[in-house]
N, C-alpha and C positions, 0 to 999 in steps of 0.2 A: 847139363840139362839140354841147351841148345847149341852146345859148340861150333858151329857154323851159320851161320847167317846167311850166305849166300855162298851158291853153288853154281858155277855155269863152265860146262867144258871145263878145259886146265885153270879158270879165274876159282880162286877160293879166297871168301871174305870170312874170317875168325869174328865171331860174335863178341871175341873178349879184345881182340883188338879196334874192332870200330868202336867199341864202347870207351876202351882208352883213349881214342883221339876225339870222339865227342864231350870226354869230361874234359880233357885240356882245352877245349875250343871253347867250352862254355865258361870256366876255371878265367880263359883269355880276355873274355867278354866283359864279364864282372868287372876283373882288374883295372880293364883300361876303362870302364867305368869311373870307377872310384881314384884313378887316378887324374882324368879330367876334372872330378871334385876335386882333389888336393892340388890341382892346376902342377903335376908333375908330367914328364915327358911319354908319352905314350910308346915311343917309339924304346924309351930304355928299360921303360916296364916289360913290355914286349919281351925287350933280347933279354931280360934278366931270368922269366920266365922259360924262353926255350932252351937259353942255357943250362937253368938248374933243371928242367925235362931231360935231357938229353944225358946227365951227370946221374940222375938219380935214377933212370931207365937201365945205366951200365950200371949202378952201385947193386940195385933190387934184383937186376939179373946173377948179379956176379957172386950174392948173399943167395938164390935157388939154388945156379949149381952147386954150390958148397953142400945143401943139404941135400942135392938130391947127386950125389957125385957119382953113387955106384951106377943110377942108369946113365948122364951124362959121358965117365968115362968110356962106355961100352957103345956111345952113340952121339959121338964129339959132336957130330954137326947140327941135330937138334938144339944145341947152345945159343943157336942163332932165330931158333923158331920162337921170338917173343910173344908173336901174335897168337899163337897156342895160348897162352896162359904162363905162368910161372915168375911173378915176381914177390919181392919179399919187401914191402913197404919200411921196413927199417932200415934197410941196405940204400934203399931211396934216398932215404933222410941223409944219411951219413956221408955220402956223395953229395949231395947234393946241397947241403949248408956250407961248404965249403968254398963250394962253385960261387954263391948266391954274394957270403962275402967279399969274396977276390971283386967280380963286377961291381958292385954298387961303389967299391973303395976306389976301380981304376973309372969309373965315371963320375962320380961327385954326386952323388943317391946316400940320404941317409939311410943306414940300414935298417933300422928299427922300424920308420916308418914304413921303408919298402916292404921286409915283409909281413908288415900289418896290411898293407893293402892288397896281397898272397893269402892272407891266413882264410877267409871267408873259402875263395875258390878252392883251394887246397882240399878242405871239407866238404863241397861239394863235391869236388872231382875225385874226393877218396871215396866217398858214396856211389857216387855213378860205377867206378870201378871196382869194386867191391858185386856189382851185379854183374861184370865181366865174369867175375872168378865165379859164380855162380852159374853162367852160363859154362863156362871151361870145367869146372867141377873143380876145379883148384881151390886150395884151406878149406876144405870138405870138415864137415861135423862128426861128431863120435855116433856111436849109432843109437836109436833114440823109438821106442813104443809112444812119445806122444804124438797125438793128432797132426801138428803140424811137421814131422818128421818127411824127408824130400827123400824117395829113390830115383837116384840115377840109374838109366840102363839104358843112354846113349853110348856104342861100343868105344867112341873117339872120345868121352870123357875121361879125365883125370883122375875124379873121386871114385871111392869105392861103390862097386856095383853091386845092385839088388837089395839092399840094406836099406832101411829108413836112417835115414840121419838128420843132425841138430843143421838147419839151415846155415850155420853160422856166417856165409857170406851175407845173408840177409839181414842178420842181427847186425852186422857190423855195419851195415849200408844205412840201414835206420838210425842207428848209435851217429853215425855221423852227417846224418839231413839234421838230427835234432842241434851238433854239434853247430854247422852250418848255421841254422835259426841261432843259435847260445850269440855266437860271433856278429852276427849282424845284427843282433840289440845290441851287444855290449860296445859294437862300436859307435851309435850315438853317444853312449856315455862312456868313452875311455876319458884318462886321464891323462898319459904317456904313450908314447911310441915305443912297440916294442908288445904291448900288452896283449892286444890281440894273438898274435903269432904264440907268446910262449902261455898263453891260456886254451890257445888251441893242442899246443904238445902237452898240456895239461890232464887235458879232457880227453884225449888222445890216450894217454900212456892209461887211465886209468879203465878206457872202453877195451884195450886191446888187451888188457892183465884178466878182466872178465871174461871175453869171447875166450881166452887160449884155454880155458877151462870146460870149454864145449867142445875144442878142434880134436879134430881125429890123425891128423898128417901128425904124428906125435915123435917122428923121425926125424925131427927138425933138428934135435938136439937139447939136450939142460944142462943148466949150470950145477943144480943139485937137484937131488931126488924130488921130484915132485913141480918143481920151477923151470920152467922148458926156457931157453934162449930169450926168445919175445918177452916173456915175463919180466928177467933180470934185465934186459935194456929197460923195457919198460919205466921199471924201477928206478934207474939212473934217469930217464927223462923225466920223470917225474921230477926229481932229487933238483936235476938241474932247471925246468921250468918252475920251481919255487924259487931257488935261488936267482936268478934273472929275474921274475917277479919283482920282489924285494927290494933289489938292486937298482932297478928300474923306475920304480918308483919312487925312490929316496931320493935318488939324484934328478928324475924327468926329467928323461933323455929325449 
Protein backbone atom coordinates (compact mmCIF):
# COMPACT_ATOMS: atom_id res chain seq x y z
CA UNK A 1 0.00 0.00 0.00
CA UNK A 2 2.64 2.44 1.11
CA UNK A 3 5.90 0.87 0.93
CA UNK A 4 8.07 3.77 1.41
CA UNK A 5 7.64 6.13 4.05
CA UNK A 6 10.23 8.47 3.19
CA UNK A 7 11.97 9.36 0.20
CA UNK A 8 14.80 12.08 -0.19
CA UNK A 9 17.66 11.91 -2.82
CA UNK A 10 19.59 8.33 -2.32
CA UNK A 11 17.94 8.27 1.79
CA UNK A 12 15.05 5.73 1.42
CA UNK A 13 13.03 4.86 4.68
CA UNK A 14 10.82 1.35 4.18
CA UNK A 15 7.47 1.92 5.85
CA UNK A 16 7.78 -1.81 6.90
CA UNK A 17 11.01 -1.32 8.38
CA UNK A 18 10.45 1.76 10.54
CA UNK A 19 7.48 0.10 11.72
CA UNK A 20 9.50 -2.87 12.74
CA UNK A 21 11.70 -0.96 14.93
CA UNK A 22 8.95 1.10 16.45
CA UNK A 23 7.08 -2.28 17.50
CA UNK A 24 10.48 -3.35 19.14
CA UNK A 25 10.82 0.00 20.78
CA UNK A 26 7.47 0.11 22.23
CA UNK A 27 7.67 -4.08 22.78
CA UNK A 28 11.05 -2.50 24.98
CA UNK A 29 9.20 -0.04 26.89
CA UNK A 30 6.60 -2.22 28.21
CA UNK A 31 9.04 -4.74 29.35
CA UNK A 32 11.22 -2.82 31.29
CA UNK A 33 8.18 -1.57 32.59
CA UNK A 34 7.02 -4.56 34.02
CA UNK A 35 10.05 -5.55 34.97
CA UNK A 36 10.81 -2.57 37.41
CA UNK A 37 7.39 -4.16 38.71
CA UNK A 38 8.97 -7.60 39.28
CA UNK A 39 12.07 -5.36 40.61
CA UNK A 40 14.06 -7.66 37.83
CA UNK A 41 17.31 -6.15 36.13
CA UNK A 42 16.40 -3.77 33.44
CA UNK A 43 19.55 -3.96 31.86
CA UNK A 44 19.14 -8.19 31.33
CA UNK A 45 15.66 -7.78 30.09
CA UNK A 46 17.00 -5.51 27.68
CA UNK A 47 19.93 -7.60 26.31
CA UNK A 48 17.56 -10.63 26.42
CA UNK A 49 15.29 -8.87 24.33
CA UNK A 50 17.78 -7.75 21.58
CA UNK A 51 19.26 -10.91 21.50
CA UNK A 52 16.15 -13.00 20.88
CA UNK A 53 15.49 -9.61 17.94
CA UNK A 54 18.44 -10.17 16.44
CA UNK A 55 18.14 -14.48 16.30
CA UNK A 56 14.61 -14.26 15.31
CA UNK A 57 15.17 -11.35 12.53
CA UNK A 58 17.94 -14.13 10.91
CA UNK A 59 15.50 -17.19 11.73
CA UNK A 60 12.10 -15.17 9.89
CA UNK A 61 14.53 -14.15 7.12
CA UNK A 62 16.08 -17.35 6.60
CA UNK A 63 12.24 -19.36 6.79
CA UNK A 64 11.24 -16.21 3.47
CA UNK A 65 14.05 -17.17 1.44
CA UNK A 66 13.25 -20.74 1.63
CA UNK A 67 9.73 -20.01 0.30
CA UNK A 68 10.55 -17.52 -1.96
CA UNK A 69 14.04 -19.28 -3.32
CA UNK A 70 13.14 -19.15 -6.98
CA UNK A 71 13.37 -15.25 -6.99
CA UNK A 72 16.00 -15.12 -4.23
CA UNK A 73 18.24 -17.52 -6.20
CA UNK A 74 18.02 -15.33 -9.28
CA UNK A 75 18.78 -12.17 -7.11
CA UNK A 76 21.12 -13.26 -4.12
CA UNK A 77 21.64 -9.91 -2.86
CA UNK A 78 17.96 -8.87 -2.22
CA UNK A 79 18.44 -11.49 0.77
CA UNK A 80 19.67 -8.75 2.57
CA UNK A 81 16.85 -6.10 1.90
CA UNK A 82 14.94 -6.85 5.19
CA UNK A 83 13.65 -3.57 5.30
CA UNK A 84 11.57 -4.31 2.13
CA UNK A 85 9.34 -6.58 3.76
CA UNK A 86 9.83 -10.48 3.89
CA UNK A 87 9.77 -12.18 7.15
CA UNK A 88 8.12 -15.46 8.31
CA UNK A 89 7.20 -14.97 11.90
CA UNK A 90 7.55 -18.78 12.72
CA UNK A 91 11.02 -18.85 11.64
CA UNK A 92 11.28 -15.92 14.30
CA UNK A 93 10.12 -18.03 16.99
CA UNK A 94 12.14 -20.93 16.32
CA UNK A 95 15.44 -18.82 16.27
CA UNK A 96 14.68 -17.17 18.64
CA UNK A 97 13.43 -19.36 21.87
CA UNK A 98 16.39 -20.82 21.76
CA UNK A 99 18.61 -17.65 21.97
CA UNK A 100 16.00 -16.52 24.90
CA UNK A 101 16.97 -19.94 26.74
CA UNK A 102 20.77 -19.90 26.42
CA UNK A 103 20.70 -16.15 28.16
CA UNK A 104 18.37 -16.17 30.96
CA UNK A 105 20.44 -19.77 32.00
CA UNK A 106 23.98 -18.03 31.49
CA UNK A 107 22.65 -14.93 33.66
CA UNK A 108 20.58 -16.24 36.51
CA UNK A 109 16.85 -14.99 34.98
CA UNK A 110 14.11 -17.27 35.48
CA UNK A 111 12.90 -18.21 32.27
CA UNK A 112 9.41 -18.57 32.72
CA UNK A 113 8.91 -15.48 34.35
CA UNK A 114 11.28 -13.68 31.80
CA UNK A 115 9.25 -14.37 29.17
CA UNK A 116 6.08 -13.78 30.64
CA UNK A 117 7.19 -10.32 31.05
CA UNK A 118 7.93 -10.58 26.70
CA UNK A 119 4.72 -12.19 26.09
CA UNK A 120 2.40 -8.84 26.33
CA UNK A 121 5.04 -6.86 23.96
CA UNK A 122 5.64 -9.66 21.61
CA UNK A 123 1.74 -9.04 20.89
CA UNK A 124 1.96 -5.85 20.44
CA UNK A 125 4.74 -5.62 18.35
CA UNK A 126 3.45 -8.58 16.23
CA UNK A 127 0.41 -6.28 15.72
CA UNK A 128 2.27 -3.01 14.90
CA UNK A 129 4.22 -5.28 12.34
CA UNK A 130 1.77 -6.97 10.81
CA UNK A 131 0.75 -3.19 9.40
CA UNK A 132 4.29 -3.23 8.05
CA UNK A 133 3.47 -6.13 5.79
CA UNK A 134 0.51 -4.23 4.97
CA UNK A 135 2.16 -1.41 3.97
CA UNK A 136 5.11 -3.74 2.00
CA UNK A 137 2.12 -5.77 0.56
CA UNK A 138 3.77 -8.86 1.97
CA UNK A 139 1.08 -12.20 3.30
CA UNK A 140 -1.25 -10.43 0.98
CA UNK A 141 -4.96 -12.03 1.05
CA UNK A 142 -6.65 -14.34 -1.55
CA UNK A 143 -8.63 -12.18 -3.74
CA UNK A 144 -11.93 -11.07 -2.43
CA UNK A 145 -15.69 -9.14 -3.90
CA UNK A 146 -16.29 -8.08 -0.32
CA UNK A 147 -16.52 -4.44 0.59
CA UNK A 148 -13.59 -4.23 2.54
CA UNK A 149 -11.34 -6.02 0.04
CA UNK A 150 -7.62 -3.74 -0.28
CA UNK A 151 -6.06 -3.14 -4.15
CA UNK A 152 -2.70 -2.62 -4.24
CA UNK A 153 -1.33 -0.78 -7.18
CA UNK A 154 1.78 0.74 -5.64
CA UNK A 155 4.48 -0.72 -8.53
CA UNK A 156 7.14 -1.46 -5.38
CA UNK A 157 4.53 -3.51 -3.63
CA UNK A 158 4.90 -7.31 -2.87
CA UNK A 159 1.19 -8.25 -3.07
CA UNK A 160 -0.63 -8.90 -6.05
CA UNK A 161 -1.73 -6.05 -8.26
CA UNK A 162 -5.04 -4.66 -9.16
CA UNK A 163 -7.02 -7.35 -7.36
CA UNK A 164 -9.28 -6.69 -4.36
CA UNK A 165 -8.01 -8.78 -1.80
CA UNK A 166 -8.80 -10.17 2.06
CA UNK A 167 -6.65 -7.59 4.12
CA UNK A 168 -5.21 -10.30 6.01
CA UNK A 169 -2.27 -8.27 7.42
CA UNK A 170 -5.03 -6.26 9.06
CA UNK A 171 -6.99 -9.15 10.38
CA UNK A 172 -3.94 -10.58 11.92
CA UNK A 173 -2.95 -7.00 13.35
CA UNK A 174 -6.38 -6.73 15.18
CA UNK A 175 -6.37 -10.68 16.18
CA UNK A 176 -3.26 -9.59 17.98
CA UNK A 177 -4.09 -5.90 19.76
CA UNK A 178 -7.02 -8.12 21.06
CA UNK A 179 -4.33 -10.85 21.91
CA UNK A 180 -2.23 -7.98 23.60
CA UNK A 181 -5.55 -6.81 25.68
CA UNK A 182 -6.20 -11.12 26.55
CA UNK A 183 -2.35 -10.96 28.06
CA UNK A 184 -2.55 -7.83 30.12
CA UNK A 185 -5.71 -9.03 32.12
CA UNK A 186 -4.77 -12.35 32.35
CA UNK A 187 -1.63 -11.12 33.89
CA UNK A 188 -3.27 -9.48 36.94
CA UNK A 189 -4.62 -12.89 37.51
CA UNK A 190 -1.77 -15.51 36.48
CA UNK A 191 -1.14 -18.17 38.74
CA UNK A 192 2.51 -19.47 37.45
CA UNK A 193 5.28 -18.25 35.41
CA UNK A 194 5.39 -19.25 32.27
CA UNK A 195 1.60 -18.67 31.66
CA UNK A 196 1.47 -15.90 30.02
CA UNK A 197 4.02 -16.49 27.19
CA UNK A 198 2.61 -20.08 26.37
CA UNK A 199 -1.11 -18.65 26.29
CA UNK A 200 0.19 -16.17 24.09
CA UNK A 201 1.65 -19.06 21.58
CA UNK A 202 -1.76 -20.28 22.25
CA UNK A 203 -3.85 -17.69 21.01
CA UNK A 204 -1.25 -17.23 18.45
CA UNK A 205 -1.15 -20.60 16.78
CA UNK A 206 -4.91 -20.53 16.78
CA UNK A 207 -5.19 -16.77 15.10
CA UNK A 208 -2.59 -17.70 12.45
CA UNK A 209 -4.46 -21.47 11.44
CA UNK A 210 -7.57 -18.88 10.68
CA UNK A 211 -5.83 -16.09 8.78
CA UNK A 212 -3.74 -18.85 6.51
CA UNK A 213 -7.26 -19.62 5.26
CA UNK A 214 -7.61 -15.99 3.82
CA UNK A 215 -3.72 -15.80 2.63
CA UNK A 216 -3.00 -15.68 -1.04
CA UNK A 217 0.98 -16.12 -1.02
CA UNK A 218 -0.06 -19.93 -1.08
CA UNK A 219 3.49 -20.76 -2.44
CA UNK A 220 4.69 -21.06 0.84
CA UNK A 221 4.38 -24.52 0.87
CA UNK A 222 2.01 -27.58 2.66
CA UNK A 223 2.45 -30.38 4.45
CA UNK A 224 -0.76 -31.98 2.99
CA UNK A 225 -3.25 -31.00 0.51
CA UNK A 226 -5.02 -28.35 1.90
CA UNK A 227 -2.80 -27.56 5.21
CA UNK A 228 -0.16 -25.07 4.03
CA UNK A 229 3.35 -25.14 6.27
CA UNK A 230 2.01 -22.35 8.87
CA UNK A 231 -0.98 -24.32 9.59
CA UNK A 232 0.97 -27.72 10.70
CA UNK A 233 3.58 -25.63 12.85
CA UNK A 234 0.67 -24.04 14.06
CA UNK A 235 -0.70 -27.16 15.17
CA UNK A 236 2.39 -28.39 16.90
CA UNK A 237 2.30 -25.04 18.87
CA UNK A 238 -0.65 -25.32 19.69
CA UNK A 239 0.00 -29.26 20.88
CA UNK A 240 2.97 -27.80 22.63
CA UNK A 241 1.51 -24.56 24.45
CA UNK A 242 -1.10 -27.03 26.03
CA UNK A 243 1.25 -29.26 27.18
CA UNK A 244 3.51 -26.51 28.91
CA UNK A 245 0.27 -25.16 30.26
CA UNK A 246 -0.29 -28.24 32.08
CA UNK A 247 3.02 -28.83 33.07
CA UNK A 248 3.39 -25.56 34.37
CA UNK A 249 0.80 -25.47 36.43
CA UNK A 250 1.00 -28.56 38.33
CA UNK A 251 4.29 -27.96 39.30
CA UNK A 252 4.30 -23.75 39.63
CA UNK A 253 7.18 -22.94 38.29
Amino acid sequence: MFPVLIRIGPVTIHTYGFLIAAAFLLGLWLALRQADREKLSREKISDIGFYALFAGIIGSRIFFIGTEWRHFSEHPLDMLKIWEGGLVFYGGVIFAIPVAIWYARRNGLLLWQTVDIWAPSIALGHAIGRLGCFCAGCCYGLPTDLPWGVTFSNPETLAVRGVPLHPTQLYESAAELLNFAFLVTLRRRKTFHGQLFWVYVLNYAVIRTVIELFRGDLDRGFILPGISLSQGISAAMFATAIAFLLKLKRNRV
